[in-house]
C-alpha positions as CSV (number, residue, x, y, z in Angstrom):
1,X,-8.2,-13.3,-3.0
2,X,-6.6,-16.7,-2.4
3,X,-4.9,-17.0,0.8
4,X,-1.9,-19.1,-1.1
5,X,-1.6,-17.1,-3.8
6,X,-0.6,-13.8,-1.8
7,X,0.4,-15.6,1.6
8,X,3.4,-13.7,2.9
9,X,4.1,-12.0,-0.1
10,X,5.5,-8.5,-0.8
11,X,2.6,-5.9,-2.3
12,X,3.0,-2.5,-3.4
13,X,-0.6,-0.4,-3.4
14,X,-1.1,2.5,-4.5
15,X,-3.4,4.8,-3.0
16,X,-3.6,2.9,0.1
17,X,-5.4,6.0,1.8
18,X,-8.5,5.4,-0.4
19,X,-11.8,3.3,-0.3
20,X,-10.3,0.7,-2.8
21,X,-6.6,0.9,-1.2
22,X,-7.8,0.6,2.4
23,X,-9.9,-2.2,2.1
24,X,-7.2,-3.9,-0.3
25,X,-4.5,-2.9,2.7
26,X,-6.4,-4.8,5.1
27,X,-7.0,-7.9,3.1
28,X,-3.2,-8.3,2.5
29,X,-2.7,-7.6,5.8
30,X,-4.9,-10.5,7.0
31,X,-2.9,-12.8,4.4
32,X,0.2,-11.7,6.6
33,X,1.7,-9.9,3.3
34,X,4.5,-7.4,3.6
35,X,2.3,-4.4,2.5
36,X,4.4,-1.4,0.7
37,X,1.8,1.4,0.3
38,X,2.1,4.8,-1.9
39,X,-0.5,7.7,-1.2
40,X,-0.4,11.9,-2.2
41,X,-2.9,12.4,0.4
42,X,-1.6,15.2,3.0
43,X,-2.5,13.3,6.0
44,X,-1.7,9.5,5.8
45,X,-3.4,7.4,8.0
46,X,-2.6,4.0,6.9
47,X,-2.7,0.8,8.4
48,X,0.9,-0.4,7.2
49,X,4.2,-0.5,8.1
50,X,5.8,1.0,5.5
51,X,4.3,4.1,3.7
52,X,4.7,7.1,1.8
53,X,3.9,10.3,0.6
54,X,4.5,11.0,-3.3
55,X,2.7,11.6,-6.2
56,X,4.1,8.7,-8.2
57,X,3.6,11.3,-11.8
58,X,6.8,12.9,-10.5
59,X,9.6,10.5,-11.2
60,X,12.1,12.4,-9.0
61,X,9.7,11.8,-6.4
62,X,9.6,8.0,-7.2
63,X,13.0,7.4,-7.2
64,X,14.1,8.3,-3.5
């Protein structure tokens, strides 16, 4: 990842609880990047300011 190219940008990931999503958190997060994270894990423990729990399948649930 190129530090212009995401420098204090704002980044939605999905699955941010995961190996992939984790590791991509913390990259972002390093690039100063307003990170916007999405997980259905029961028990989120994410490294990012703003995150939720939804299964983005259910568009009701994607909507809020």
């Amino acid at each position: 990842m190129s530090n212009s190219c995401y420098f204090e940008k704002k980044v939605l990931v999905t699955g941010g609880s995961g190996f992939v999503g984790s590791s991509l958190l913390k990259k972002l997060r390093e690039r100063k990047c307003k990170v916007f994270t999405l997980d259905m894990a029961n028990e989120i423990e994410i490294d990012a300011p703003y995150s939720s729990k939804i299964d983005i399948t259910k568009l009701t649930q994607v909507r809020r």
